[in-house]
MARKOL-736361 format. One record per atom (N, C-alpha, C): y, x, z. Coordinates in steps of 0.02 Angstrom, whole numbers, plus 50000, padded with zeros to 5 digits. Atoms other than C-alpha are relative to their C-alpha. Example, Ala and Ser with C-alpha at 12.3 -4.5 7.8 and 13.67 -1.06 7.14 Angstrom:
499415004550000
497755061550390
500605004550000
499414995849997
499475068450357
500554996150037
This chain:
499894994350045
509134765048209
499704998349932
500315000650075
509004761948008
499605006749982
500184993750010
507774777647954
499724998849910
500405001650087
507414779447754
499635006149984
500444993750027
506254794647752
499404998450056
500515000149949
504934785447843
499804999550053
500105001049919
504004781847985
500005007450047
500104995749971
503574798648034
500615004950013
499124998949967
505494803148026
500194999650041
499545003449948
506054791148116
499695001150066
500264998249938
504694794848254
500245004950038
499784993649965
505314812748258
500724998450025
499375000749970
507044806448278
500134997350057
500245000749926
506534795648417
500055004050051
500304993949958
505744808648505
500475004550015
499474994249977
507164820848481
500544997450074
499625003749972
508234807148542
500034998350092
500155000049917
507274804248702
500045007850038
499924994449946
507064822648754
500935000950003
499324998649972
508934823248725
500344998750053
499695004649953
509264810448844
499715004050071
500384998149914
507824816148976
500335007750006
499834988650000
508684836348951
500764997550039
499335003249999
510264825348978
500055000050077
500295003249932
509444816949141
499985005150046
500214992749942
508824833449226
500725004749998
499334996550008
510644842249167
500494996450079
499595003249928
511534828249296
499595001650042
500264997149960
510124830049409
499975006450036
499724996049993
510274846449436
500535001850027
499404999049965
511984845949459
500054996150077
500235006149938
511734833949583
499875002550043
500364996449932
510394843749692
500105007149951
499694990150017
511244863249686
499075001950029
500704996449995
509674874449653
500225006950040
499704995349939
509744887749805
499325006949965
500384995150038
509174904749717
499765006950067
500334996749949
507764913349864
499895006449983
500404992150024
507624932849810
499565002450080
500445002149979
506034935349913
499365006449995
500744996850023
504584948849899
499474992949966
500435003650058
503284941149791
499284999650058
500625004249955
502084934249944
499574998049974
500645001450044
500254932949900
499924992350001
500325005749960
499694917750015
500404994549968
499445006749984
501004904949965
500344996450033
499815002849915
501624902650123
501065000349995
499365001750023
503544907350058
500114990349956
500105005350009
503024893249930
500234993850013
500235005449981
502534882250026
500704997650048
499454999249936
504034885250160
500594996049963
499625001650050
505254882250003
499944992849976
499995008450014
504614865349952
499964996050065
499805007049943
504574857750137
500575001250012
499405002549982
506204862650153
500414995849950
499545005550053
506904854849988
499684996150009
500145006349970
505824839450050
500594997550037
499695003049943
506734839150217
500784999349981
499375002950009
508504840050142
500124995249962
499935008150041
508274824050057
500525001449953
499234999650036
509424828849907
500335003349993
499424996349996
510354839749961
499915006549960
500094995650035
509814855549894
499205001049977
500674997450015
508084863049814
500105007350007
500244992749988
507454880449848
499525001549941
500434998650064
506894889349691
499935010150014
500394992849999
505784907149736
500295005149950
499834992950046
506684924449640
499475003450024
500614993049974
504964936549672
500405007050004
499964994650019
505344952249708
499505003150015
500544997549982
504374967249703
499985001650079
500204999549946
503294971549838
500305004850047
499694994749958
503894988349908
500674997550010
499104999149990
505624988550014
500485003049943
499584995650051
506165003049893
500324996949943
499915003950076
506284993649724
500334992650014
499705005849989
506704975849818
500785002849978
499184996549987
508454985649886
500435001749928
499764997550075
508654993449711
500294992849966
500055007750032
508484975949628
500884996950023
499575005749938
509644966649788
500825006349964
499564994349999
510924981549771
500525000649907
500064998250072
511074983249572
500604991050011
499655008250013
511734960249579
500185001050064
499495000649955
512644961549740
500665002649973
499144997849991
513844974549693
500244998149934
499905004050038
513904965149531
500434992750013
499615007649966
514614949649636
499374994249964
500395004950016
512984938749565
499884996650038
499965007249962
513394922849601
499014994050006
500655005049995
511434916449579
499585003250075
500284999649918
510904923549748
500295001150054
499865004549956
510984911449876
499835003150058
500364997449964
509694917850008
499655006049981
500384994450006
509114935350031
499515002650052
500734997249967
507304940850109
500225008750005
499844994949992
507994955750187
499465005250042
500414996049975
507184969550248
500385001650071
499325001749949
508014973150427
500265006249997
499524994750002
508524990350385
500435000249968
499525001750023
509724982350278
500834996349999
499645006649958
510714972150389
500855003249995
499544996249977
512104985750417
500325001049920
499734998950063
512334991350243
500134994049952
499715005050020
512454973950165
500764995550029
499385001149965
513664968750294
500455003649973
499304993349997
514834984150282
500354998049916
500025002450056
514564980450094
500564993049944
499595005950021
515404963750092
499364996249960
500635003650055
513634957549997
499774994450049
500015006949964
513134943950152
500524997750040
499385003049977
514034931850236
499665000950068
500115001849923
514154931850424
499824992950020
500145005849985
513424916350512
500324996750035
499555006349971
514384901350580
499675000550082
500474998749944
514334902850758
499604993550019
500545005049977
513434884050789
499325002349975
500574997650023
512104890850663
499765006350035
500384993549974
511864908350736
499794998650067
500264999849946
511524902750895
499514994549986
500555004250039
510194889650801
499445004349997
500194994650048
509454904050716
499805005050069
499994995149947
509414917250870
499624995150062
500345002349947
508724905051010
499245000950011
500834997549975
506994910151091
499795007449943
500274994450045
506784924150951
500145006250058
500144992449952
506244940951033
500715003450005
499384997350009
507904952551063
499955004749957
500004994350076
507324966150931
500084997849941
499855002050090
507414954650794
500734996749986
499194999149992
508954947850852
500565006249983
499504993650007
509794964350855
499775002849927
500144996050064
508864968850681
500524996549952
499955005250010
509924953850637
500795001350001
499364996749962
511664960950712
500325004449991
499514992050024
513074973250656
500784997450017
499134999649984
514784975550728
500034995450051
499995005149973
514204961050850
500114992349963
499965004950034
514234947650707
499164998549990
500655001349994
512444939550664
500274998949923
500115002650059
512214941450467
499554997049967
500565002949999
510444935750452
499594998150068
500175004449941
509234922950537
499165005049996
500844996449978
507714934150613
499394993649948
500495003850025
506344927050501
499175001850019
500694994149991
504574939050527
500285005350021
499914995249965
504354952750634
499175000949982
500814995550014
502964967550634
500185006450047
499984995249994
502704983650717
499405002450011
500584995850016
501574995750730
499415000150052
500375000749941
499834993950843
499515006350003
500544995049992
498545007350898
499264995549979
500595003650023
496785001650804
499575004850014
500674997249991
495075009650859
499564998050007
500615002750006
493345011250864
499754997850074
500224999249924
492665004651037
499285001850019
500724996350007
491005009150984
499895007050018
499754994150015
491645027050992
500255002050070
499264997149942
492935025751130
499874993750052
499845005649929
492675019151312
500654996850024
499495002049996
494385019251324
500665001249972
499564997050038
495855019451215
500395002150036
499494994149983
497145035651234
500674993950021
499155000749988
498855030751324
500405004649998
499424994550013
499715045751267
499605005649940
500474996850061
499545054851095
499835006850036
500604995349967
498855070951211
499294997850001
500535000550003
497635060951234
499794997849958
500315003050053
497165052751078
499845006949958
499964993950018
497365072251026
499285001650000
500564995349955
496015078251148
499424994249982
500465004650006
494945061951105
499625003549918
500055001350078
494955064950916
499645007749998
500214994250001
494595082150932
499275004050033
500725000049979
493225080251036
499334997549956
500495002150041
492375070150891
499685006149963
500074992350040
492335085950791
500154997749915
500195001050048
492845077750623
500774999649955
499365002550043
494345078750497
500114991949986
499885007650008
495205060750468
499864997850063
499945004449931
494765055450654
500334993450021
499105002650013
496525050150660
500334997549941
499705000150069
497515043550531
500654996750041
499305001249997
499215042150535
500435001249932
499695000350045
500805041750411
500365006249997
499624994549991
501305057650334
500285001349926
499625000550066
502035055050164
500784999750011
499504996649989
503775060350130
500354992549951
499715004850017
504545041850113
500034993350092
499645003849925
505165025850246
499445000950069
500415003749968
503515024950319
499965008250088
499884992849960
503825046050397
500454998050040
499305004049947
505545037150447
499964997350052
500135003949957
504685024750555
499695005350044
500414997149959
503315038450644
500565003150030
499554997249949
504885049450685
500354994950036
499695005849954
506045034650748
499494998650063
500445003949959
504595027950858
499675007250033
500264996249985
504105044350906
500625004350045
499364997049968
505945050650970
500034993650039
499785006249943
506255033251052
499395000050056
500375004749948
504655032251155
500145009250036
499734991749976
505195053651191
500694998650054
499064999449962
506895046551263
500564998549951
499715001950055
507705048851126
500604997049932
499915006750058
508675040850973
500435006049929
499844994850062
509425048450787
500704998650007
499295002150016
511255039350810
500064998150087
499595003449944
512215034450971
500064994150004
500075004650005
512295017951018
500574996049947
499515005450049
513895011950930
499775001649917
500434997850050
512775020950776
500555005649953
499674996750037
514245032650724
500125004950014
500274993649996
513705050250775
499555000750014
500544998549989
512115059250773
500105001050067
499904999049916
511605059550940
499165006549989
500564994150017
509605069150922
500215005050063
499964995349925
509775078251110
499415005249987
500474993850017
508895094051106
499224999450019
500544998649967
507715092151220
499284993749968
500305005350031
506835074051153
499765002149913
500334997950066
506945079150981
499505005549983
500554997750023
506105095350982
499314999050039
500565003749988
504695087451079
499824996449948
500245005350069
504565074450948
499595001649954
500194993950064
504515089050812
499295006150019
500514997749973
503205097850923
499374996749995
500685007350004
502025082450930
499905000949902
499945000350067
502345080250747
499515004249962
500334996250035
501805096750700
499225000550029
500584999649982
500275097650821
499354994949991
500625005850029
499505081750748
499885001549933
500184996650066
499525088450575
499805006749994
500544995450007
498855103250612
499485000750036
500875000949990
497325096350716
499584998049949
500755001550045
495665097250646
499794995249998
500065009850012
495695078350678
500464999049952
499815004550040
496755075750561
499904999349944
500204999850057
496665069550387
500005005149945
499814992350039
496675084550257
500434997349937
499625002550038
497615070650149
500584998850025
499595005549986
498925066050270
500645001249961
499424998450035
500285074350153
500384995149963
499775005850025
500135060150056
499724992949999
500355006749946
499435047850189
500664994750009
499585005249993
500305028850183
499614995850040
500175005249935
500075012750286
499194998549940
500314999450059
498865009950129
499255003850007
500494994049963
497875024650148
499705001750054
500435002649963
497525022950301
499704994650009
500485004949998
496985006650304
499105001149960
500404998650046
495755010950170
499565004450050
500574993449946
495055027150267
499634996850063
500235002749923
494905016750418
499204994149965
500535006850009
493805003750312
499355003249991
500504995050024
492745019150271
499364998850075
500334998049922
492115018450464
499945005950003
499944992449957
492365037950479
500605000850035
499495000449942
493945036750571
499924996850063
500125005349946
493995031150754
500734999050014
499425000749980
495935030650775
500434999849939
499324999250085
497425023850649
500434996650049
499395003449975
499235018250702
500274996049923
500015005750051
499515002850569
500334992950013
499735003049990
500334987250572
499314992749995
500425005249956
499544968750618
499415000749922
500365003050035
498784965350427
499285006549977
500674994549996
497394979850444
499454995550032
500605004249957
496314966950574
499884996649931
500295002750051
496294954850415
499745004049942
500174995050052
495954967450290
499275002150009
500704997549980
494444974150390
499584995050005
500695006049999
493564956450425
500014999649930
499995003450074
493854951550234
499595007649982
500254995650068
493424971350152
499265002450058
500354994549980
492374979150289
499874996750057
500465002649930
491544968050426
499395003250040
500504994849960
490414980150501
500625002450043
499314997749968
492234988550540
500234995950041
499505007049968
493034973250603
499614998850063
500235004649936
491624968550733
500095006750059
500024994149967
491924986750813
500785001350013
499114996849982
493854986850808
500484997250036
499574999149943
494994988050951
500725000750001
499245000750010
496934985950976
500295000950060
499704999449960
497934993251076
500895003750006
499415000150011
499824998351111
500025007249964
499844995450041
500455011051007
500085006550061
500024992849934
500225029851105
500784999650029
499174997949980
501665034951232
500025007349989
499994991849995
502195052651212
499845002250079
500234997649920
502295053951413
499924993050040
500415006449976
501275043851505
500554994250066
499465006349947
502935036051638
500294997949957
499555001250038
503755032251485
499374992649927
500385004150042
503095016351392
500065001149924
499864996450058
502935019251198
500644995949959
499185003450010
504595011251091
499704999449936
500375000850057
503895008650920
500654996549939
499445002250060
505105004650766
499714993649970
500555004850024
504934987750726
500314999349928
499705002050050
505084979750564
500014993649982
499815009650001
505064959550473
500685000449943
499325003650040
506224951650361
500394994950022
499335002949981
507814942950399
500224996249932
499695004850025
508604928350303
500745000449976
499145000250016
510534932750220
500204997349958
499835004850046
511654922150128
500345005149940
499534996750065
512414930749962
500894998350005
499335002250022
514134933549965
500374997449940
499515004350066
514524925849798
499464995049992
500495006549998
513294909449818
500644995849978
499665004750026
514004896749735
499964991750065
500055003449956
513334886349881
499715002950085
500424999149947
513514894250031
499744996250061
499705005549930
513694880850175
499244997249980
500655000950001
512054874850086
499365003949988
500744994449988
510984890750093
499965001250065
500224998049926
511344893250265
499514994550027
500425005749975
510674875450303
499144999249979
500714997550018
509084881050196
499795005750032
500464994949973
508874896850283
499814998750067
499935001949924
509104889650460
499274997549993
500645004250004
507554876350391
499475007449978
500634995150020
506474892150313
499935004350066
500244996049943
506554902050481
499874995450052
500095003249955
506034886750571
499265002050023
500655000549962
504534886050696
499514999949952
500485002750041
503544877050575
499865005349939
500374992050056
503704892350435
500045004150046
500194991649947
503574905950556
499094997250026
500535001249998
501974897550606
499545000949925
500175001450075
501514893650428
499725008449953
499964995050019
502074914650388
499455002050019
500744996149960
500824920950522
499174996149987
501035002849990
499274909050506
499915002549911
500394999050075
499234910150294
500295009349996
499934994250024
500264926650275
499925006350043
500004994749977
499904938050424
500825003150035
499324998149970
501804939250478
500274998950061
499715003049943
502174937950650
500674997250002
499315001849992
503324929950719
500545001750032
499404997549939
505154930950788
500154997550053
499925006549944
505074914350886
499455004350064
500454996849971
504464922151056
499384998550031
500585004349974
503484907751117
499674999649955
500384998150054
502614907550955
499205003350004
500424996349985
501434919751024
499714996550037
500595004249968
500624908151139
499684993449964
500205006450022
500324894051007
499185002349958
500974999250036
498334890950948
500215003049929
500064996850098
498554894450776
500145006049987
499824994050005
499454909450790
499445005550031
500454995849951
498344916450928
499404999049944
500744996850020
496794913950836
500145004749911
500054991950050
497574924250672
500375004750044
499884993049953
498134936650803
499575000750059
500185000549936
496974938550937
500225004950040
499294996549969
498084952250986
500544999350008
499145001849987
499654944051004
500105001350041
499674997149949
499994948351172
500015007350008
499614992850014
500024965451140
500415001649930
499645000350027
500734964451003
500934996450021
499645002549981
502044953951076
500305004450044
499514994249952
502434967151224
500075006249980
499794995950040
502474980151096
500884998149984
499234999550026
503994972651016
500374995650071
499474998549926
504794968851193
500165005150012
499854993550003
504874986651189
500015004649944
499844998750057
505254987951026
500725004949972
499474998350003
506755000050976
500084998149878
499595002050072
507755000450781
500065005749971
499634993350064
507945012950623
500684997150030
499215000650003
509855016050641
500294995249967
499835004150014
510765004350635
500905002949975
499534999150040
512175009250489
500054999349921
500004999250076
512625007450326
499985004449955
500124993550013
512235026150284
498964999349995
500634997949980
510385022550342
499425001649937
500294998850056
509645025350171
500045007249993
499774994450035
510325041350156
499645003650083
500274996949939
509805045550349
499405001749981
500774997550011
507985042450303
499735003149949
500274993650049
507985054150141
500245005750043
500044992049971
508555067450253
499525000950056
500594997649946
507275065450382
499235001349954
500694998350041
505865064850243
500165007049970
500034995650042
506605079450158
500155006950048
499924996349939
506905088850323
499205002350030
500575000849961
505135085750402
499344998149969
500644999750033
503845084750264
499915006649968
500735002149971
502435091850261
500115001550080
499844997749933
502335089650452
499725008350023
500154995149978
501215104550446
500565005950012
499314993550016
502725116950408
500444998550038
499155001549957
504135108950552
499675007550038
499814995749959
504785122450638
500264995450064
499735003749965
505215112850799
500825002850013
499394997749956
506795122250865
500295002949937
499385000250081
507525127250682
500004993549966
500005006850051
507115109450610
500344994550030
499725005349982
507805100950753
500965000349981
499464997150045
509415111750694
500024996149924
499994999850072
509015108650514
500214990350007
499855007049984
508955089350563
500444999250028
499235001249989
510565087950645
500445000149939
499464996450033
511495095350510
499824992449944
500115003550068
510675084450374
500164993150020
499675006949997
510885067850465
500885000649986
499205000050006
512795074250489
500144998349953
499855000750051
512845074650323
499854994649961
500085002850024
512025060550268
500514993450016
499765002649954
512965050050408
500784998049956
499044997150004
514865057150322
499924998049936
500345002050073
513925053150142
500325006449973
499724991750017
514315073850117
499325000649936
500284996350052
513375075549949
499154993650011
500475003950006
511955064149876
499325002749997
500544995349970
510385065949946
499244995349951
């Protein structure tokens, strides 16, 4: 290159010259290895991360996995996912689904169904609840990735023996003599969704019929349900906040050590050794209450699921990345750094897992007897009518609300007016 304005010209021209080339370099590259776009909650631990770069290791080439965060809450993910689906946005590849989504993305046309060699890849040894969280119309749209549900946590300092039926966790709590005893979820959002679901299923139970396309809600199960409901919010055990009591909130109260009883999900045990170890060396795990004691309890589980974007520019190579991100090795990886159980069922007996769960086996025969939020593509609209039906629990009428709740699922069910 001749340059007549100098050395320091010609340097910069250089220089331009080379990043042109190296912008040039990474442009083919790129094209080369298709970048697979992960929308994802925004995981503290790094354990998505980390999951993401061994799998673009292991496909030698073939593709890279590049992390979309989303936010933390379900609510705002869905919003987000929902807003570029029905857009047709072709940049997401893999979606970190929530599993009450499974039905309404399907129906949607927003994921792709799975190849049957892969779905039966994907589905082998995983528990059957996450399978079926996984499942609509009998097609498999996502690969079970994490599973969770809900466990009974107490004090054993307190309690010789934990309650097997909320009567008795009733008559326990009440014997303490102390508001907050108990903590449970009574805020008028998904988390109310889950206590009723899990509270009608372990009753008998269920909100939809099995093929999920009429309210079903039998008289007799539901207003039991709605009976329990109301008689735990208006014991003197209970919190005088629970109006606008979350999984959150209780954890917190529980770290207080004035509670001896919370129903919470697995990452409360880590929470308490890390904020509140006095708590932690006193706390106890056990299965989530039954309503009647021949009847084991059914508990709503939850976890995220793995779906491919219906407008991926590469789908054939996101499935082959999601197949590798819900492998053994990240499901191990989820639960030891992030607290996420797993879906793999043997899983539960491996060291690593067991020692960040030392409850895995109840936890584990929890979700063997695990039941499902409804499974439809309405179910958004189901669970604003059960929050807007049944909060504050203090105020259910059992036998007009189990009325009032029929009508409103009907309606949410038929999509009769936006709720």
């Amino acid at each position: 290159m001749y340059c007549r304005s100098g050395f320091n010209f010609c340097l910069l021209l250089l220089l331009a010259g080379a990043l042109t080339a190296a912008a040039g370099c990474r442009h083919v590259e790129d094209r080369q290895t298709p970048a697979l776009a992960w929308y994802v909650f925004n995981e503290p631990s790094g354990a998505f991360l980390e999951a993401a770069k061994d799998c673009t290791e292991r496909s030698a080439g073939r593709y890279r996995i590049v992390l979309t965060p989303l936010p933390p809450d379900a609510d705002p993910q869905r919003e987000q996912l929902v807003r570029r689906l029905a857009a047709k946005d072709a940049d997401i590849d893999i979606i970190g689904m929530d599993v009450i989504w499974t039905s309404e993305f399907a129906e949607a046309g927003w994921v792709l169904p799975w190849p049957e060699l892969s779905a039966k890849q994907v589905t082998s040894g995983r528990l059957p609840v996450t399978v079926a969280s996984a499942t609509y119309r009998d097609r498999l749209w996502a690969a079970p990735f994490t599973s969770n549900a809900q466990l009974l946590w107490y004090r054993r300092d307190r309690v010789n023996k934990p309650p097997a039926t909320w009567d008795e966790l009733i008559e326990q709590a009440e014997a303490l003599g102390k508001a907050g005893t108990f903590q449970i979820q009574g805020q008028r959002y998904e988390g109310l969704t889950v206590f009723f679901v899990s509270l009608l299923a372990s009753a008998g139970g269920s909100i939809l019929d099995t093929a999920g396309n009429a309210v079903a809600l039998d008289r007799p199960s539901t207003v039991a349900t709605l009976a329990l409901m109301k008689r735990l919010a208006q014991s003197p055990a209970a919190d005088i906040a629970l109006d606008t009591a979350r999984e959150d909130q209780a954890r917190m109260a529980f770290e207080t050590g004035q509670p001896v009883f919370m129903v919470n999900y697995s990452y409360v045990w880590h929470s308490a050794q890390r904020n509140a170890p006095k708590v932690a060396s006193e706390m106890a795990v056990a299965r989530w209450p039954a309503v009647y004691r021949d009847r084991p309890s059914r508990v709503a589980a939850g976890g995220l699921n793995l779906g491919i974007g219906a407008f991926s520019r590469h789908p054939q190579l996101a499935f082959a990345a999601a197949e590798c991100l819900a492998s053994k090795t990240n499901q191990i990886r989820a639960a030891v750094k992030s607290g996420l159980p797993p879906t793999l069922e043997a899983l539960y007996d491996d060291p690593e897992v067991r020692r960040r769960f030392p409850f895995a086996d109840v936890l584990r025969e929890t979700l063997r007897d695990a039941t499902l939020r409804p499974k439809t593509p309405a179910y958004n609209d189901i669970s604003l009518a059960v929050g807007r039906t049944l909060h504050p629990l203090h105020a259910i009428d059992p036998e007009k609300d189990a009325v009032n709740l029929h009508q409103a699922i009907t309606r949410a069910l038929h999509s009769e007016g936006l709720l």
